[in-house]
C-alpha positions as CSV (number, residue, x, y, z in Angstrom):
1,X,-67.0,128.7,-94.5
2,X,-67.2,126.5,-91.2
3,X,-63.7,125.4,-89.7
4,X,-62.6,123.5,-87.2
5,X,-60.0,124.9,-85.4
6,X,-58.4,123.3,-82.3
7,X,-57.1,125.5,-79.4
8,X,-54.0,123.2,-77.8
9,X,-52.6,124.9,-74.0
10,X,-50.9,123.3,-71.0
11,X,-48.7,120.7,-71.4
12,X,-46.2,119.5,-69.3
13,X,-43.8,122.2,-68.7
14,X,-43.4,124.4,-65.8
15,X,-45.2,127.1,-67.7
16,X,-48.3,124.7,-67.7
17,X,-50.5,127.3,-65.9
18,X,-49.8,130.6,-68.0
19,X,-50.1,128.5,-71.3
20,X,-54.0,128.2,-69.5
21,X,-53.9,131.7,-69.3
22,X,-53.3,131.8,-72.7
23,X,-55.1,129.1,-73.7
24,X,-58.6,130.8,-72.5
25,X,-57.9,134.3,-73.6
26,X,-57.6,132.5,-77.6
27,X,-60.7,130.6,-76.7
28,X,-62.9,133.2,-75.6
29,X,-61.8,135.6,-78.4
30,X,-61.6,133.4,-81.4
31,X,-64.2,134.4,-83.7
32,X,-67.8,132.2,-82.9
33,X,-67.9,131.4,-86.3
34,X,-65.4,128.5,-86.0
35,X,-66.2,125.4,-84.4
36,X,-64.1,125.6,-81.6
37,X,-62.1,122.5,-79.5
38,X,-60.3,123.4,-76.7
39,X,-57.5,120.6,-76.2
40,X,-55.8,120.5,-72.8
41,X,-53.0,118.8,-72.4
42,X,-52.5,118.1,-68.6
43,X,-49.3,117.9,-66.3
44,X,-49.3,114.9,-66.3
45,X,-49.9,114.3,-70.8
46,X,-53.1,113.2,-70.9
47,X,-54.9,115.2,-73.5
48,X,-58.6,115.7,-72.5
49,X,-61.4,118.2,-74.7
50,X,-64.7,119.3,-72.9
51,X,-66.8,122.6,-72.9
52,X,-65.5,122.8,-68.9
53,X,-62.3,124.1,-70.2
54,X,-63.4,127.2,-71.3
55,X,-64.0,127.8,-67.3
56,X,-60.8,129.2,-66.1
57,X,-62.4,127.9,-62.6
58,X,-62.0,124.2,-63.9
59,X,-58.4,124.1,-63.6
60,X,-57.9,125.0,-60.0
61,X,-59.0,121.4,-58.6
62,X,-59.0,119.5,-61.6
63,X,-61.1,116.6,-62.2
64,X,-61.3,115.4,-65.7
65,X,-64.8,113.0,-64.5
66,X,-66.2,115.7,-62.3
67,X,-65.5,118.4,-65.7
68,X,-66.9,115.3,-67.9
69,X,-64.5,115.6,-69.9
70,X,-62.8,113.3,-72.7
71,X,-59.4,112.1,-73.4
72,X,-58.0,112.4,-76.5
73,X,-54.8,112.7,-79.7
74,X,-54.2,112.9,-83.0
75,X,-52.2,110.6,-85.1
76,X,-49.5,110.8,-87.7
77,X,-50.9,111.4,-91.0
78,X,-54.2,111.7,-90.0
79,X,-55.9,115.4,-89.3
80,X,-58.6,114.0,-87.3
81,X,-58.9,114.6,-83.6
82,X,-59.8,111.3,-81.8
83,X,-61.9,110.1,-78.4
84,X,-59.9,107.5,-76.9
85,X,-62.5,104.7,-75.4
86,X,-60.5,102.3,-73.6
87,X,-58.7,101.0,-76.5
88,X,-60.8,102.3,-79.1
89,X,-60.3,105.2,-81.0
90,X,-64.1,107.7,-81.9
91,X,-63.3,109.9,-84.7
92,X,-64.7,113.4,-83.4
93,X,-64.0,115.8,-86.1
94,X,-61.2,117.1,-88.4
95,X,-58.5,119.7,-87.6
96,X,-58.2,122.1,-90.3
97,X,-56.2,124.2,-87.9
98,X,-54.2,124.4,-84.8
99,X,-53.5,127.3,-82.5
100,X,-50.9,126.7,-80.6
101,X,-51.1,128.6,-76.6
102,X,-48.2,126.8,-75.7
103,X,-45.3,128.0,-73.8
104,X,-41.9,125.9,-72.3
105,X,-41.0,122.8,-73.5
106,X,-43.3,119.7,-75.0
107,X,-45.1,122.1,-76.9
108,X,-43.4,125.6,-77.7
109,X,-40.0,123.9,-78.5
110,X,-41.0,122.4,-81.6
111,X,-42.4,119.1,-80.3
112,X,-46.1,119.7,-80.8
113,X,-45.3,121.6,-84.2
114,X,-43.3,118.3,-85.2
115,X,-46.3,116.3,-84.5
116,X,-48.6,118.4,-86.0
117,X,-46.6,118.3,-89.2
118,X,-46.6,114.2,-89.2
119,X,-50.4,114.6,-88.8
120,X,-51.1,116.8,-91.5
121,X,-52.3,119.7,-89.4
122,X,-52.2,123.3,-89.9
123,X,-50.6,125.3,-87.1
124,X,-50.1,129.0,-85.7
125,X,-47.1,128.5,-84.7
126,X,-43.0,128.7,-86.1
127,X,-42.2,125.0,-87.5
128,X,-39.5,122.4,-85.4
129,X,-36.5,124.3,-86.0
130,X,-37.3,127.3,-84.6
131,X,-39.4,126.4,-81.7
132,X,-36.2,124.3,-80.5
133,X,-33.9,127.1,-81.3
134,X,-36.2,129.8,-79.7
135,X,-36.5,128.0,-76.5
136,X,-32.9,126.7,-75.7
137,X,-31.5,130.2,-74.6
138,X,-27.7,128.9,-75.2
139,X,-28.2,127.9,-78.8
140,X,-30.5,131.1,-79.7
141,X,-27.2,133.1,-78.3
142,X,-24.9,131.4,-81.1
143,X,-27.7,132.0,-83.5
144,X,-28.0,135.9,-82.9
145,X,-24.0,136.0,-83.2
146,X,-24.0,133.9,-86.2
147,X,-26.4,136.6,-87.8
148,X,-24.3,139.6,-86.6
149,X,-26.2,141.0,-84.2
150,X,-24.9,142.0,-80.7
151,X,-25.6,140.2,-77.1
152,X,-24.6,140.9,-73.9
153,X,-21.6,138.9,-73.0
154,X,-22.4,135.1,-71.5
155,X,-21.1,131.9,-70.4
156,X,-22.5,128.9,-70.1
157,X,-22.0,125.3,-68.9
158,X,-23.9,121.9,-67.7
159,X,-25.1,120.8,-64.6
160,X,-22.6,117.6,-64.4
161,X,-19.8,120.1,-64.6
162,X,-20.8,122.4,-61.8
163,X,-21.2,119.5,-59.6
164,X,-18.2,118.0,-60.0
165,X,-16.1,121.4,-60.9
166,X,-17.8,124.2,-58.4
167,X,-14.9,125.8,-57.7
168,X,-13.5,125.8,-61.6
169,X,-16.8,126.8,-63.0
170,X,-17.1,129.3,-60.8
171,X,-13.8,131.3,-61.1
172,X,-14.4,130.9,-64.9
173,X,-17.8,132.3,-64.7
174,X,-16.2,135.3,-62.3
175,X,-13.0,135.6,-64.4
176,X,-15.1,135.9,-68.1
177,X,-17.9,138.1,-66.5
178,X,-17.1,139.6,-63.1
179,X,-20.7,141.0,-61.0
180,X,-23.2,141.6,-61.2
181,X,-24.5,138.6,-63.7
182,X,-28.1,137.2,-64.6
183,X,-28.4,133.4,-64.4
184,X,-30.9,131.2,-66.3
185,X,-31.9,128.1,-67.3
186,X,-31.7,127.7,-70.9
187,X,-34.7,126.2,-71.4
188,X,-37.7,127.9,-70.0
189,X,-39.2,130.8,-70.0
190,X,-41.3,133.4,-68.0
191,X,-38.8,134.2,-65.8
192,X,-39.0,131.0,-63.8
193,X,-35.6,130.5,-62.4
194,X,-33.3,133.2,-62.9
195,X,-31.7,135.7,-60.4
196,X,-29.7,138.4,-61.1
197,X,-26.1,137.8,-59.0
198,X,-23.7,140.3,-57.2
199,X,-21.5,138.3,-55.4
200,X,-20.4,134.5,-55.4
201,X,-23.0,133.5,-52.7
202,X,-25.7,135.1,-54.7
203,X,-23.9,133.4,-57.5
204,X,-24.2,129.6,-56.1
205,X,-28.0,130.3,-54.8
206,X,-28.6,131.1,-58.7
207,X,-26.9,128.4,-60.1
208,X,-28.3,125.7,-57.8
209,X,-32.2,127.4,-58.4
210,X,-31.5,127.3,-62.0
211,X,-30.0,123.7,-62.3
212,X,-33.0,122.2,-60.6
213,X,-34.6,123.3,-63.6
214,X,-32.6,122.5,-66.7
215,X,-29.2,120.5,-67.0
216,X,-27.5,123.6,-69.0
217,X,-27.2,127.2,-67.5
218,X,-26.6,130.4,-69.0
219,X,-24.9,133.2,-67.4
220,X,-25.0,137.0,-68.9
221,X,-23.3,139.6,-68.2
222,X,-26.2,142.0,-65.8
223,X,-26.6,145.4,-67.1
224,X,-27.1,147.9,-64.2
225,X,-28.3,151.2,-66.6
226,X,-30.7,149.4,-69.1
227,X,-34.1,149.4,-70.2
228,X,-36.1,146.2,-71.8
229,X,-38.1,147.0,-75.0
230,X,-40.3,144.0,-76.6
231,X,-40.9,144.3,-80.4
232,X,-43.2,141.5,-81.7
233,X,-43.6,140.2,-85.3
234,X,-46.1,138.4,-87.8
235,X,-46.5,137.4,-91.3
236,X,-48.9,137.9,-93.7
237,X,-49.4,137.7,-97.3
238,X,-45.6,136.9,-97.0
239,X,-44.8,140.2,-95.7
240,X,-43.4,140.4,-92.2
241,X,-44.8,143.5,-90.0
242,X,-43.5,144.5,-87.1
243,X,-45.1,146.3,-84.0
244,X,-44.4,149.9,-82.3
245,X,-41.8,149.1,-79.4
246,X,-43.2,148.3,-75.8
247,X,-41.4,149.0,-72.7
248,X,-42.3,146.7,-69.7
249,X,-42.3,148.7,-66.3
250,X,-40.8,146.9,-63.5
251,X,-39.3,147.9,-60.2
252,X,-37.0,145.2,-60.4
253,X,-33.9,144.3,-62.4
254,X,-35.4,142.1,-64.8
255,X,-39.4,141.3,-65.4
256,X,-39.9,138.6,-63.1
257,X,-42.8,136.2,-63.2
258,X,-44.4,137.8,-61.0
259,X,-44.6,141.4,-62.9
260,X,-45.4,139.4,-65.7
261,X,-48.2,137.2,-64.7
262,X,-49.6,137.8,-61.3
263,X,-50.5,141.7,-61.4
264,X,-53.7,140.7,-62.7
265,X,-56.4,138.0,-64.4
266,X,-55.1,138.8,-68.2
267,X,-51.7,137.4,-68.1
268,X,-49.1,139.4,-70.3
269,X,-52.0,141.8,-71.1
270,X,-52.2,142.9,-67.1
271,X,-48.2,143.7,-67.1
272,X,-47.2,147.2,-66.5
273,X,-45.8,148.7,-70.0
274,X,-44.9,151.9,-71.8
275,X,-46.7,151.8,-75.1
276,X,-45.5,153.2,-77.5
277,X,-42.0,153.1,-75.5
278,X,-40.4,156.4,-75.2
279,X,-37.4,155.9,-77.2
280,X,-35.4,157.7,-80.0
281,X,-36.8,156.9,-83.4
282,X,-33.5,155.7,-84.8
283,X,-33.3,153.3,-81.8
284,X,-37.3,151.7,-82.4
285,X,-36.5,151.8,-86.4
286,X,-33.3,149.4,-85.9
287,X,-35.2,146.9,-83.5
288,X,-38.1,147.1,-85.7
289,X,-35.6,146.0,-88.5
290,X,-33.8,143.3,-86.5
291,X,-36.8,141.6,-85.0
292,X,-37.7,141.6,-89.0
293,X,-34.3,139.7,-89.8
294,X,-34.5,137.5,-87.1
295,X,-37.9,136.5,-88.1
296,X,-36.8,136.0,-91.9
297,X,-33.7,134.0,-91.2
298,X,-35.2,131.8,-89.3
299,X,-38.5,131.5,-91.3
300,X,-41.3,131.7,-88.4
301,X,-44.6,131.6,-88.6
302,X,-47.0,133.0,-86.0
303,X,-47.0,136.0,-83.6
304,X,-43.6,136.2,-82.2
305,X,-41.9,138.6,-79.8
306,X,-38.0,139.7,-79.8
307,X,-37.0,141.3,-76.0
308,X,-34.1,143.1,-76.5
309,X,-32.0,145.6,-73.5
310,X,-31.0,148.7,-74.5
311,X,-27.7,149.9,-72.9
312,X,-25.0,151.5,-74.7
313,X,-26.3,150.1,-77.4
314,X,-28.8,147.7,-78.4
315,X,-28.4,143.8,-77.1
316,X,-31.2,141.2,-78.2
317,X,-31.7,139.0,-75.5
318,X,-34.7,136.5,-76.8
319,X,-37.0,135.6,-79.0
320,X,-40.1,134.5,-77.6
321,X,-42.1,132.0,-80.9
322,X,-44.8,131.7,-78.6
323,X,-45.2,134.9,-76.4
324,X,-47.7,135.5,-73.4
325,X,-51.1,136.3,-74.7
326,X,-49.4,135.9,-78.2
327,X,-48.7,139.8,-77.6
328,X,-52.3,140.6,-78.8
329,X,-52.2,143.9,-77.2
330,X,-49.4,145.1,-79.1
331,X,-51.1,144.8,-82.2
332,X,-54.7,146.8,-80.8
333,X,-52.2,150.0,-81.5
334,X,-52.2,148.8,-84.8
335,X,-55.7,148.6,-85.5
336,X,-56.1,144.4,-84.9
337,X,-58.0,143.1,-82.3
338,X,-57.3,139.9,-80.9
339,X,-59.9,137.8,-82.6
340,X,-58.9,139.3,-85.6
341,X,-55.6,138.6,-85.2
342,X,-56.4,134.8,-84.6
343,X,-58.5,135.3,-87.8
344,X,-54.8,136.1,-90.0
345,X,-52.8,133.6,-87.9
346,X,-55.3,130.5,-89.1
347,X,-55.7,132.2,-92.4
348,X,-51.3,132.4,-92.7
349,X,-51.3,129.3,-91.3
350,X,-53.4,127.1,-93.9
351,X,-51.9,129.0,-96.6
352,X,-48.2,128.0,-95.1
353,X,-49.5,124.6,-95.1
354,X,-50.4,124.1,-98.8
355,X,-47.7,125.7,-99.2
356,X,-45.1,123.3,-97.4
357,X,-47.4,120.2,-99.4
358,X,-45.9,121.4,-103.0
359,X,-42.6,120.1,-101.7
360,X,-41.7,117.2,-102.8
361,X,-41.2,114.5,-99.9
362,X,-40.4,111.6,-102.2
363,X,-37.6,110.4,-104.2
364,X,-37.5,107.2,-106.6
365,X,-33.9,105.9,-106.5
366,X,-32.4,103.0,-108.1
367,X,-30.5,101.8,-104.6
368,X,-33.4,99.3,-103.5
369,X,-33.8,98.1,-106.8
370,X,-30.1,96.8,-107.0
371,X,-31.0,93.9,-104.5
372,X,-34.0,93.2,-106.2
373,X,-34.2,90.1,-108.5
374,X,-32.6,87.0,-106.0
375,X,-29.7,89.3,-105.3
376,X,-27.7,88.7,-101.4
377,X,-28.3,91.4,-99.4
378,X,-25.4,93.6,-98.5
379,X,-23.0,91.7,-95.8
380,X,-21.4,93.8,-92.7
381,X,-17.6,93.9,-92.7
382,X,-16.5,92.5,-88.9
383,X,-13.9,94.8,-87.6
C-alpha cells in the first residue's frame, strides 16, 4: 500500500547543515515505494518542498526561486501538508508519516514532535518529553542520577551568573572539579562548542565559546584514560533491541565536529570507528542493558544512541534521540539496511500512533455546567 511519508531536515539550529546531511541520506534510501516529500525547513523557518532538495548541491547557494521550489506547513489537527500561495493555503497531499532528520533545537527537542502530535501526524522520532530532556545536557544529567546510573562529576550554571560572578563561578567550578574539565553548552549537540580545559585561561576561553551558544553551561569533570563507546537502540513490536558497541576513533580528547562530520560526504557513517568495539563482554552486556533502561524509562521511540566513557567504570554521558545518520550503520552488523530500517521506524511509528489515539483526551465534568442556567459567573476576590 502507497504512503506518503514526509522527510523533515534543517531547521534553525546550529546543526542546520548535518541535519541536511541526514536529511539526504533518509531521502535517497527510503524505500521508492513511498511517495516521498522532502520538507526543508530553512535557517531562517520558512518551510519549502521541491524535487531540488534531493540535490545535496542545492543547498550550498540557496535559492528557493532559482530550486523552484514551494513554501509550505502543516496545521494543528490536520495531517495534510499545505502550499502556502500568498495567503492561501493548496492542499498537496496527506502525511501518514514523518521522519524526523532533525538535530539541535526547533526540531530534535521535542518542538516539531509537539507539533506533529497537534496535527495528527505520525512520527519517527521520541515524543516532547524526551526530545527536551535528551537535548538539554543539564537536565538529562539529573535524569541519569535519578535512575541510578553513574556520570562523571559536573557543575553547571547560567550565563547571567558568570557575567556578573566570574571570579565566584570560577573558583566554584575549580573548587568542585579541579583540571582538566570539559565544557558545553547544554543545549546542542555535535560537538559545537565545547573544549576540554586544563587551566583557568583555557577555562574562561571555554566558557565564553560555550555561552555564546546557550544561556546555561555544563562543566564535567575530563577523563584523561577513557575510551567513548556508542550503543544505539530501537523499538519494535514493543521490544527494545539494542546494537553491538561502537568505539569512535579520534586522536583527540573528545570526538569533535570535525571527526565527526567533516572526514568525509556520509556524515556520521564517514567517522573513524571500531565496530564491534574491542571491549570485555561484561562491560558491552551492561551498556547494552543500560542504554535498554534508559530507553524504557523514558519511553522513546525511534533510533536512538546512548554515548557513554568508559573509565574506571562505566559513565553515560548522552543520549542522542535523534543521532547522526540515525546510526544506520550500526544496525548493517545486524543484518538491517538503512532503507529497511526506515521501513520499521514508519511501520513503529504508525503503530505508536493508533496506539496514543485509544487514550482518552476528553473529560465530561459537571464544573461548566454549574454556571449554566442564568447563574453569575464566578467573581475575583481583590487582595
Amino acid at each position: 500500500m502507497e504512503s506518503n511519508v514526509a522527510v523533515f531536515f534543517g531547521g534553525q539550529s546550529c546543526e542546520h547543515d548535518i541535519s541536511i546531511l541526514t536529511g539526504i541520506q533518509v531521502l535517497h534510501n527510503l524505500d521508492p515505494s513511498h511517495n516521498i516529500y522532502p520538507i526543508y525547513i530553512h535557517s531562517g523557518g520558512i518551510w519549502y518542498t521541491g524535487r531540488r532538495l534531493w540535490d545535496i548541491s542545492s543547498y550550498a547557494d540557496f535559492d528557493p526561486k532559482r530550486l523552484k521550489l514551494k513554501k509550505v506547513c502543516v496545521l494543528p489537527y490536520d495531517t495534510r501538508l499545505f502550499e502556502l500561495r500568498g495567503r492561501r493555503l493548496k492542499p498537496i497531499c496527506e502525511i501518514d508519516c514523518a521522519v524526523l532528520a532533525m538535530h539541535g533545537i526547533n526540531g530534535e527537542d521535542g518542538s516539531l514532535a509537539g507539533l506533529l502530535q497537534l496535527s495528527g501526524i505520525p512520527q519517527t522520532s521520541t515524543n516532547v518529553l524526551g526530545g527536551a530532556l535528551g537535548m538539554d545536557k543539564i537536565a538529562m544529567k539529573v535524569f541519569f542520577e535519578g535512575l541510578g546510573l553513574k556520570v562523571l562529576p559536573y557543575t553547571y550554571f547560567e550565563r547571567r551568573q558568570y557575567m556578573y560572578e566570574q571570579e565566584k563561578t570560577l573558583q566554584s567550578i575549580e573548587e568542585a572539579l579541579g583540571y582538566p574539565v570539559i565544557v558545553k553548552p547544554s543545549m546542542l549537540g555535535s560537538s559545537i562548542g565545547i573544549k576540554v580545559c586544563s587551566s583557568r585561561q583555557e577555562l574562561i576561553e571555554g566558557i565564553e565559546t560555550a555561552i555564546r551558544f546557550d544561556r546555561r553551561v555544563l562543566v564535567e569533570r575530563a577523563e584523561e584514560e577513557f575510551i567513548e563507546i556508542n550503543c544505539a537502540a530501537f523499538k519494535t513490536c514493543g521490544a527494545i533491541r539494542a546494537t553491538e558497541c561502537e568505539r569512535p576513533i579520534s586522536w583527540r580528547h573528545f570526538l569533535s565536529f570535525e571527526d565527526k562530520y567533516l572526514g568525509g560526504e556520509k556524515g556520521m557513517a564517514s567517522a573513524g570507528r571500531e565496530f564491534p568495539a574491542d571491549i570485555d563482554e561484561e562491560i558491552s552486556d551492561r551498556i547494552k542493558e543500560i542504554t535498554k533502561k534508559i530507553y524504557r524509562s523514558l519511553n522513546l521511540k525511534g533510533v536512538v544512541r546512548a554515548d557513554f566513557i568508559v573509565s574506571d567504570d562505566i559513565y553515560i554521558n548522552e543520549i542522542n534521540t535523534i543521532p547522526g545518520s540515525l546510526s544506520f550503520y550500526l544496525w548493517e552488523h545486524e543484518g538491517i539496511t538503512f532503507t529497511k530500517l526506515l521501513d520499521m521506524m514508519i511501520k513503529e511509528a504508525r503503530e505508536d500512533h493508533r496506539d496514543f489515539k485509544k487514550c482518552a483526551y476528553s473529560f465530561k465534568s459537571p464544573a461548566l455546567s454549574l454556571w449554566s442556567g442564568g447563574q453569575k459567573s464566578p467573581k475575583l476576590k481583590k487582595n
